[in-house]
C-alpha positions, 0 to 999 in steps of 0.5 A: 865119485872116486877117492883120491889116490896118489901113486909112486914111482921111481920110474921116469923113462916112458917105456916099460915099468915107466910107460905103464906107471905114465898111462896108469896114472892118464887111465885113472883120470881118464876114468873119473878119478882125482891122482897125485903122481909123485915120480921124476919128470917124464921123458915123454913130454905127453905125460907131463902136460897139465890135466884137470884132476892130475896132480904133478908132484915130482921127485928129483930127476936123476942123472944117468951120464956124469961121475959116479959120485954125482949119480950117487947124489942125485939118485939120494935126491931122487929118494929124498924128493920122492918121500917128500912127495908121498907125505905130501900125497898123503896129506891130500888122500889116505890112499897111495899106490906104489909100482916100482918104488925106489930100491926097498932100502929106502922104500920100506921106511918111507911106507912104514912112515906112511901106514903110521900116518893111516896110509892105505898102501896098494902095492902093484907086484909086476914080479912075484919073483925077483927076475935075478936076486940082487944079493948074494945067496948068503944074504938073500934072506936079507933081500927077501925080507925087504919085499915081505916088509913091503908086501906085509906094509900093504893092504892090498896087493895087485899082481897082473895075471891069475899066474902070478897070483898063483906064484905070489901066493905060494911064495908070500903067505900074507894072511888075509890081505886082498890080492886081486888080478888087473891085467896090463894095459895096452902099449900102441905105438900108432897105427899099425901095418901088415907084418912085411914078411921078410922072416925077421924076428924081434926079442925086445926088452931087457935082456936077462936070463929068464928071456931065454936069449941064448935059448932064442939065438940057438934056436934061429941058427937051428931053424935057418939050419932046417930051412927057415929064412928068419933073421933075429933082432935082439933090443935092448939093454942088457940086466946089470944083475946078470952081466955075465949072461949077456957076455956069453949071448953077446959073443954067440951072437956076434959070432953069427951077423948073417943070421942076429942083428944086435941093437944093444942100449935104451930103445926110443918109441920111435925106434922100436915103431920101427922096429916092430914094422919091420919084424914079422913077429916077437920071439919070447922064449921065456923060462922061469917067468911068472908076471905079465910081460909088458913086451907081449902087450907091445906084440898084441897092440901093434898087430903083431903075431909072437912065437912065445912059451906059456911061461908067466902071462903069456900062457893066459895072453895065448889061451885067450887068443894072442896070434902065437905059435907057444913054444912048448917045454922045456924051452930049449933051443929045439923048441924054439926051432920047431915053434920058428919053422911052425910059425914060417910054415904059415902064410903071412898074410894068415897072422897079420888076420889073426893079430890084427883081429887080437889088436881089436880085442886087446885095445877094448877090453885093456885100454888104460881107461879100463885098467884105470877104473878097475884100479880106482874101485880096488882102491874104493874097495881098500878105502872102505876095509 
């Protein structure tokens, strides 16, 4: 039998970090263990239904409409709640993982009070790199020294591919703390259907530089300009660290409605079924990347093909068999072209075999039963050190 574990988030939306923070905690009990999971109330209703061996301990909801001032609040209520939450965790288990917690401001105290009660902390590092530095280069010493304190209060860390591992331990040299790789889960939506063929791609996700959206923009406006019937959707909502990029891509886009469809704000799961019946494939010219990307296992567990760079994960995702035509460096908008017209030079009919054959793989071998479990031995693992 599993120890206990408890597991903290910040998270609440059930997409991206807070849909994997969501089925990580169902993975875990689904696999026979016992989890305390402090995190605001889930927008899905589905993640809050009551379950044996799931304890519910939830932090404050925070307001995302309202004055400044009352979102100010509620988001110190969110922190508040949140430690208050992990102290009562601790009391029932030794053993607390942490996926994006609250800005390392606050989070840093809260597990240095934590590993002063003998708290085993296991960090899940989704980024070994910061995406964009939040501060300014004069005070990134400061903003680094946050994740070192985070890292270094850890006894053991999680990153999810072998390339991030690499990264991570060439930028945070942390002795001889275990850092051990466990894959991402699987994100399905429903049953899944044919790619329709009609040449529409899909760039989903938050939209920041490293997603090379100009790169993906320019490069559809080349392949259409070399014969390619392809149409661009680009969803989501843009990175407030980088409002500046999204600016310049915006206007590019809009500057070109017959070729870029733009749906900008939060994508419900409803929408993005839709969106992803709709596309043929997802276009994921990543630069300066070096995680697994939670939108490549949307593509993979929806029967989706991808045309994308081998930056970060999606380089291993690819060598092991993701129905992808790789955009090969330096990832510019010429490589994105020629990987589109490779793409468009084959039947559909060929990727919907080939991504579907990818989707069987995917769901056996990264269900969050199985990610759930190879979570649970780690944390027996740390339990025991």
């Amino acid at each position: 039998m599993y120890p206990a574990v408890g597991l903290y988030t910040k998270a609440a939306f059930s997409g991206g970090a807070g849909l994997f923070a969501q089925e990580l905690v169902q993975g875990m009990v689904d696999a026979g263990g016992t989890v305390l999971f402090v995190a605001p109330p889930a927008q899905n209703e589905r993640f809050e239904q009551p379950r044996a061996n799931l304890v519910r301990l939830r932090s404050q909801a925070e307001l995302t409409t309202g004055p400044r001032w009352k979102r100010a609040l509620s988001s110190l209520a969110r922190v508040a709640t949140g430690a208050i939450g992990c102290l009562r965790a601790r009391a029932r288990t030794r053993l607390l993982i942490v996926t994006i917690p609250d800005p390392l401001i606050f989070a840093v105290p809260i597990l240095a009070l934590l590993r002063l009660t003998g708290a085993r902390i296991i960090y899940v590092v989704h980024d070994p790199l910061p995406h964009a530095w939040k501060l300014s280069p004069r005070l990134r010493w400061l903003e680094n020294g946050a994740f070192i304190a985070a890292y270094k209060l850890s006894s053991g860390i999680v990153v999810l591919s072998e390339s991030a591992r690499t990264a991570f331990v060439a930028a945070y040299r942390l002795s001889n703390r275990p850092i051990t790789v466990i894959e991402h889960g699987v994100f399905v939506l429903g049953a899944p259907s044919p790619a329709p063929g009609e040449g529409r791609l899909l760039l989903f996700g938050t939209i920041r530089r490293n997603k090379g959206v100009r790169q993906a923009i320019e490069g559809v406006l080349q392949a259409r300009e070399r014969g390619a019937r392809m149409r661009l959707v680009i969803a989501g909502t843009p990175d407030s660290v980088e409002p500046d990029y999204w600016a310049g891509c915006e206007e590019l886009a809009r500057a070109h409605p017959e070729a870029i469809d733009l749906e900008i704000g939060y994508v419900s799961d409803v929408r993005l079924n839709e969106l992803v019946a709709t596309s043929d494939a997802f276009l994921m010219p990543y630069r300066d990347f070096h995680s697994q990307s939670g939108v490549a296992m949307v593509a993979a567990s929806n029967a989706r093909a991808a045309i994308a760079s081998r930056a970060g994960g999606l380089g291993d995702l690819i060598a092991d068999g993701f129905a992808a035509v790789p955009i090969e460096a330096p990832v510019d908008a010429e490589a994105v072209a020629k990987a589109i017209l490779d793409f468009a030079g084959k039947p559909i009919t060929d990727w919907n075999a080939r991504a579907t054959a990818y989707r069987a793989k995917t769901i056996e071998s990264r269900s969050w039963s199985v990610i759930g479990a190879q979570y649970l031995k780690f944390a027996e693992h740390i339990n025991a050190c």
